[in-house]
C-alpha positions in Angstrom: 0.0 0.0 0.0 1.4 3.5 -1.1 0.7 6.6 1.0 -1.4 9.6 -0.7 0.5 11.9 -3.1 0.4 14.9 -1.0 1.8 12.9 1.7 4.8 12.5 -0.4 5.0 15.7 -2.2 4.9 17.1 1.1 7.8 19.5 2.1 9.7 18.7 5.3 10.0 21.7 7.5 13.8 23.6 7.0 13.0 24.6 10.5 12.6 21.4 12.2 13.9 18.5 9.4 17.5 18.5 10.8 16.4 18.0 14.2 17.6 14.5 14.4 21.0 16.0 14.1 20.8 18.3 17.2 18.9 15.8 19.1 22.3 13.7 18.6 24.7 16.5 19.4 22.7 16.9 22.9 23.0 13.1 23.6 27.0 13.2 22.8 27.3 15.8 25.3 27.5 19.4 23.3 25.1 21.9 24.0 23.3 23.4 21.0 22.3 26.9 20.6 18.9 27.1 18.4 18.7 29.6 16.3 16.5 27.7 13.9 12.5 28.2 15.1 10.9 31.0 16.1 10.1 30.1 19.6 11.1 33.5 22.0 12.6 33.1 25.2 11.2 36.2 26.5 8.7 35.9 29.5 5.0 36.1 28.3 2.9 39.6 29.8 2.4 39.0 33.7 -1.4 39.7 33.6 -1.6 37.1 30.7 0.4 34.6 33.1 -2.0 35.5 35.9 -5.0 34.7 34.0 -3.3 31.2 33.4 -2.7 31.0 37.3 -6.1 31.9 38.2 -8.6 30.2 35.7 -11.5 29.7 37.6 -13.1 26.4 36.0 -13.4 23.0 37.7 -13.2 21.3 34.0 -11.9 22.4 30.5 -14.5 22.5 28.2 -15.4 23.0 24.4 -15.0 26.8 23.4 -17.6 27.8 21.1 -16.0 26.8 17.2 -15.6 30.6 16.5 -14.5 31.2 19.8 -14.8 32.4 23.2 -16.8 35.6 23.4 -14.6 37.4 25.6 -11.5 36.5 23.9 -13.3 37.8 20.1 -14.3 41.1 22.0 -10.6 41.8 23.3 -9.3 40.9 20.2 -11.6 43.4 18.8 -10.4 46.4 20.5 -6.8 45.3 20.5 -7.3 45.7 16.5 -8.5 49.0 17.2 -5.5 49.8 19.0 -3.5 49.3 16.0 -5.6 51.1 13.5 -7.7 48.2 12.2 -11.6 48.4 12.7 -12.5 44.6 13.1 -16.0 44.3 14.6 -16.3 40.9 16.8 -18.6 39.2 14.1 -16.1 39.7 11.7 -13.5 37.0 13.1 -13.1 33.7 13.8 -10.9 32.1 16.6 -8.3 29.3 15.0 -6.0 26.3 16.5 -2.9 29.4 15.8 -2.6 31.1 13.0 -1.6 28.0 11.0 -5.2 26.7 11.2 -6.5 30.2 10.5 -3.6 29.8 7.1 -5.4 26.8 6.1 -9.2 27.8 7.0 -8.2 30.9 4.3 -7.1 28.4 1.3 -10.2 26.4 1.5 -12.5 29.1 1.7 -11.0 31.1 -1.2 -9.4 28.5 -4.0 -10.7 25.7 -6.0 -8.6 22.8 -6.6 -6.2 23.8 -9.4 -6.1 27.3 -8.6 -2.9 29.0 -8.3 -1.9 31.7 -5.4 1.1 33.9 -5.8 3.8 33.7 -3.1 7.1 35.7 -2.9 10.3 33.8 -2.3 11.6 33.1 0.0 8.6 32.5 2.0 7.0 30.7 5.1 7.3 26.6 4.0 4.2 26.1 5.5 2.7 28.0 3.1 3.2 25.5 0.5 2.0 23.1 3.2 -1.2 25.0 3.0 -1.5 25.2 -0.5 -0.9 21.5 -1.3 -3.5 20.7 1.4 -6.4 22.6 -0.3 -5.1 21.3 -4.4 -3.8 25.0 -5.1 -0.6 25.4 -7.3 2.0 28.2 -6.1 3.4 30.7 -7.9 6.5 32.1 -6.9 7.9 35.1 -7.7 11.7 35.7 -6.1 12.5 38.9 -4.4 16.4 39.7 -4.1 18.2 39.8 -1.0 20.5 42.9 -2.1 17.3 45.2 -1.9 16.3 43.7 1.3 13.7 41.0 0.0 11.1 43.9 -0.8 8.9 43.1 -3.5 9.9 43.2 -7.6 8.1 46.0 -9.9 4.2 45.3 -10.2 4.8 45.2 -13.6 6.5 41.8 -13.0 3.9 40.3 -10.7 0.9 41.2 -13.2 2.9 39.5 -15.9 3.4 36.6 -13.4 0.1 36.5 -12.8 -2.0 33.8 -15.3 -5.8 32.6 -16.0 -5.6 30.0 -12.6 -4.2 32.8 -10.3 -6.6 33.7 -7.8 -5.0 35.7 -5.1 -1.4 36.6 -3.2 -0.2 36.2 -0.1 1.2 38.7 1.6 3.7 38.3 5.2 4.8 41.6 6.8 6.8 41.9 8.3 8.1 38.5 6.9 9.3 35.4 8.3 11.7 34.3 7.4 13.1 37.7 5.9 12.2 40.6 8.3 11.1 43.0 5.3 8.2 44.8 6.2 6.5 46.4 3.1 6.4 49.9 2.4 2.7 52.0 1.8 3.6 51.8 -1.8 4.3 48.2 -2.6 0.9 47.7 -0.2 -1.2 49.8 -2.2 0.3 48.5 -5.4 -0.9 44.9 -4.7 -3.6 46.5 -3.3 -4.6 47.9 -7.1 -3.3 44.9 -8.8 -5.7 42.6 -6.7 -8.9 45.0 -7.4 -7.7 44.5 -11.4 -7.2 41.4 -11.3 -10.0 40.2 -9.1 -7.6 38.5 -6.3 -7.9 37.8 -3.3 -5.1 38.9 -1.1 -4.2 36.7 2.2 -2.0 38.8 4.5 0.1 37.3 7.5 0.3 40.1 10.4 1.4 37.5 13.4 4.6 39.9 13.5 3.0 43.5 13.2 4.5 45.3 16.3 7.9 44.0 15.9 8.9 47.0 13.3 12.5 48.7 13.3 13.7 52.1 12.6 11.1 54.1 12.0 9.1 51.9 9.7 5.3 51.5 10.2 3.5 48.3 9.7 1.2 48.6 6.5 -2.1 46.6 6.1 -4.1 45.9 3.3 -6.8 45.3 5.6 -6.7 49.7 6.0 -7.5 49.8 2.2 -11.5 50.0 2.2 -11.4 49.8 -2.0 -10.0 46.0 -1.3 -11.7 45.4 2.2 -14.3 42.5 0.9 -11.7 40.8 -1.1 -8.6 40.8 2.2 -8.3 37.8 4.8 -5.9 38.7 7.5 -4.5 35.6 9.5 -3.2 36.2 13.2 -1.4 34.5 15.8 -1.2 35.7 19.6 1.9 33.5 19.8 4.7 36.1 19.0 3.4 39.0 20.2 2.6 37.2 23.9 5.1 34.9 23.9 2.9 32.2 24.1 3.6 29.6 21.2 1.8 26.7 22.9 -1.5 28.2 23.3 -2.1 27.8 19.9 -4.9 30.9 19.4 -5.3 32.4 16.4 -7.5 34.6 14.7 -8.6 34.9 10.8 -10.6 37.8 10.0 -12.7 39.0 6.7 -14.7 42.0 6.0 -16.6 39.3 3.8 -19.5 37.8 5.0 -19.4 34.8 2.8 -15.5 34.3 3.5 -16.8 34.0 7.4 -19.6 31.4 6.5 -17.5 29.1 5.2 -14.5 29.2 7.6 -16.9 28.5 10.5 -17.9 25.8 9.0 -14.4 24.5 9.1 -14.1 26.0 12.1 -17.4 23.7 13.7 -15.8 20.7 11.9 -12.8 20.7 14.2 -15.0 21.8 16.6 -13.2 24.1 18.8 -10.3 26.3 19.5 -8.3 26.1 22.2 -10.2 26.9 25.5 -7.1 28.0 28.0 -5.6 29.4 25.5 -8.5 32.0 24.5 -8.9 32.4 28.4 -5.2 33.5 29.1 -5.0 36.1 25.7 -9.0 38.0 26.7 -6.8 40.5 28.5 -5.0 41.2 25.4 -5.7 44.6 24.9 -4.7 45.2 28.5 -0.9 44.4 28.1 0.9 47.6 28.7 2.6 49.0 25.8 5.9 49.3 28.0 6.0 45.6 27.3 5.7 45.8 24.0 8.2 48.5 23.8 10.4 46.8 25.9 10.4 43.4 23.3 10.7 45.1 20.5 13.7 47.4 22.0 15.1 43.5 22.7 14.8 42.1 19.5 16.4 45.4 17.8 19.3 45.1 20.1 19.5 41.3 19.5 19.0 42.0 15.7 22.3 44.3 15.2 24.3 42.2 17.2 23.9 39.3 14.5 24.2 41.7 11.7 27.5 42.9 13.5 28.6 38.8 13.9 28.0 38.9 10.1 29.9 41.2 8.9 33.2 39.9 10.7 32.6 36.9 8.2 34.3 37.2 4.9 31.9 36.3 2.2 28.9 36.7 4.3 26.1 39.2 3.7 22.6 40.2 5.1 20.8 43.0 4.3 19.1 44.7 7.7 15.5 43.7 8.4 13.0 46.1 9.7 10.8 43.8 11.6 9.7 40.5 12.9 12.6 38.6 14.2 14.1 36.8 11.5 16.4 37.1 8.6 18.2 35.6 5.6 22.1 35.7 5.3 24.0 34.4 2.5 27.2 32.2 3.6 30.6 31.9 1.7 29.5 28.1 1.5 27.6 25.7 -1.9 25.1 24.0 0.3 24.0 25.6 3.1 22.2 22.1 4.6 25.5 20.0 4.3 26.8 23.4 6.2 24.5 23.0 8.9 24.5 19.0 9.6 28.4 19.2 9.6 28.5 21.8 12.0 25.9 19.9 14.4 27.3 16.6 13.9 31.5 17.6 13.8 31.7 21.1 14.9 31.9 22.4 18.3 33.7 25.2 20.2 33.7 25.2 23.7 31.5 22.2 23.5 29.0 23.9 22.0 27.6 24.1 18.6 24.6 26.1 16.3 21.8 25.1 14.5 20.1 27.7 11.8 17.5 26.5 9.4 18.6 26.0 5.6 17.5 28.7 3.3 16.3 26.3 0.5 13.4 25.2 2.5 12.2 29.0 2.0 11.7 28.7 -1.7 9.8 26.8 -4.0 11.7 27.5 -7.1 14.5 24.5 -7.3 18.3 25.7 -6.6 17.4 29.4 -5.0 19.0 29.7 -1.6 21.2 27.2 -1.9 23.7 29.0 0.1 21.4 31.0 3.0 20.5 30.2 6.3 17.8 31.9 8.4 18.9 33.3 11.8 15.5 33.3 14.6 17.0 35.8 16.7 15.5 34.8 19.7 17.9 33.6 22.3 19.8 36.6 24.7 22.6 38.6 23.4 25.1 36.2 25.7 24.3 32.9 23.9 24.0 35.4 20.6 27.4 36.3 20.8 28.6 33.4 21.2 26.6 31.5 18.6 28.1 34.6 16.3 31.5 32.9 16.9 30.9 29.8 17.0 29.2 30.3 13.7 32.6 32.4 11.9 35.1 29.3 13.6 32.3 26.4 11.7 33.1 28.6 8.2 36.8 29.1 8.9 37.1 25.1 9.7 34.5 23.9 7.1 36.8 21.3 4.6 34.5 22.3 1.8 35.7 25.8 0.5 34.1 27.4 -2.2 35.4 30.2 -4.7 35.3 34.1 -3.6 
């Protein structure tokens, strides 16, 4: 018996496929600094923590499939808080924003339909895609102008008779770019033209650098019935494992059918939704305070970059991610011989391999993607632990 074809055209997760590999450089005694996923180490907001502490139930039950009432309500004004007018009814409470990623594909594409994604991109994405019988269409944005996106003129031509939206992540994991007003309001035009729908990814929108400011498409009302905005309350509480999410949509018919996705799985996550209601009481000092961290913890890896010849990264302005190029053929080989011979002061890094960021075959060959999330300390030192690997990597490749 043969498994189904999208369990084998499945992709395995850059983030987490050379696991194996750390898991063994633990058991041999090395310590491994993981700079490969996206979990923070930063404590989650003490009046979220308190709400865990003091749940008052005797038992856990079902949440209502679109979610908790109170939760929906302080999501509400938290959006309102940044800018976004999102009524209660118009949002749905998902297992993360993953579920909310894949609640969006079915109720937008057909089999066979085609959604344009710009490289690199979030691998689960593709996940997402394959999952609902949608094709991807990527379109590569270049490193040396910071990942932003190419001219419209090049995603309209792109753009073909099965393409029925985009999918927009700002700021971007794995890249950090966060889009400017223009390009927004460019896709923004290009999707009333074309009659797309546009998917955008704002689990990262208050970690912004430097002056930039987060841009929605969900703030453009000539696009506002045909714009899905997926959300996460992971990042931005530090609270991974809760798995809440939101998806939200202007459109009623887009709401209609995710609920009944939503009622299939029956419910989100109950504690979860409990801990987050006081979401749009967590003080903007905190806030401040994370996003001052990852800035600092951002520059310091840029700054470990550029003491390594034949290494470059552009500087991201958000989320906390980004992609470097390394003075190396094959970034995976890289990365498994560093975990499994590698190690300086018994210690060793893992980073996840740039090529599981693209769908087009042979791009990002030599990048890695830095997580930035650990303290500057254990930053530092994966910074050098990382520039000894290249110097004593046996496989040297031109300048």
């Amino acid at each position: 018996m043969n498994v189904s074809s999208r369990g084998v055209k499945a992709q395995a997760s850059p983030i987490r496929r050379l696991a194996p590999y750390a898991d063994q450089a633990v058991r041999s005694g090395r310590k491994v600094y993981y700079l490969n996923i996206g979990q923070p180490d930063i404590p989650t907001p003490e009046i979220v923590m308190e709400r865990i502490r003091t749940y008052p139930g005797k038992y856990v039950p079902y949440s209502p499939s679109g979610g908790i009432p109170e939760f929906v309500e302080a999501m509400s004004r938290y959006y309102a808080q940044h800018g976004l007018e999102v009524a209660p009814k118009e949002m749905i409470t998902t297992v993360g924003g993953s579920e909310a990623l894949q609640f969006a594909f079915w109720a937008l594409f057909n089999p066979g339909d085609e959604v344009i994604l710009f490289e690199p991109f979030y691998t689960n994405y593709a996940t997402m895609a394959l999952l609902a019988g949608v094709d991807v269409k990527p379109i590569p944005c270049d490193g040396r102008t910071g990942y932003h996106l190419p001219p419209i003129e090049a995603i309209e031509r792109a753009a073909g008779p099965r393409t029925k939206g985009i999918l927009l992540c700002a700021p971007s994991n794995p890249t950090g770019t966060a889009y400017t007003a223009a390009e927004v309001d460019a896709i923004c035009d290009l999707a009333k033209r074309l009659d797309l729908w546009i998917i955008t990814d704002e689990a990262y929108r208050e970690f912004i650098y430097d002056g930039m400011k987060h841009e929605s498409p969900m703030t453009r009302p000539a696009v506002a019935e045909r714009v899905v905005l997926v959300d996460s309350i992971s990042k931005r509480l530090n609270m991974c494992g809760a798995r809440v999410g939101t998806l939200v949509s202007k459109n009623a018919a887009v709401r209609e059918a995710a609920l009944k996705f939503a009622q299939a799985r029956l419910s989100p996550p109950t504690l979860g939704q409990w801990a987050a209601a006081v979401i749009d009481k967590v003080p903007a000092s905190y806030t401040q305070s994370v996003v001052a961290e990852y800035r600092k913890r951002r520059d310091l890896v840029l700054d470990g970059l550029a003491g390594i010849p034949g290494a470059f990264a552009r500087k991201p302005e958000g989320a906390f991610y980004l992609m470097a190029e390394l003075p190396v053929a094959d970034a995976e080989e890289f990365v498994i011989w560093m975990l499994k011979e590698y190690k300086k002061d018994n210690a060793t890094v893992m980073v996840a391999p740039g090529d599981g960021f693209y769908a087009t075959p042979g791009r990002g060959k030599n990048e890695i993607r830095f997580a930035y999330v650990l303290e500057a300390d254990a930053l530092r030192k994966s910074m050098d632990i990382l520039k000894g690997a290249l110097e004593a990597y046996p496989v040297k490749v031109a300048p």
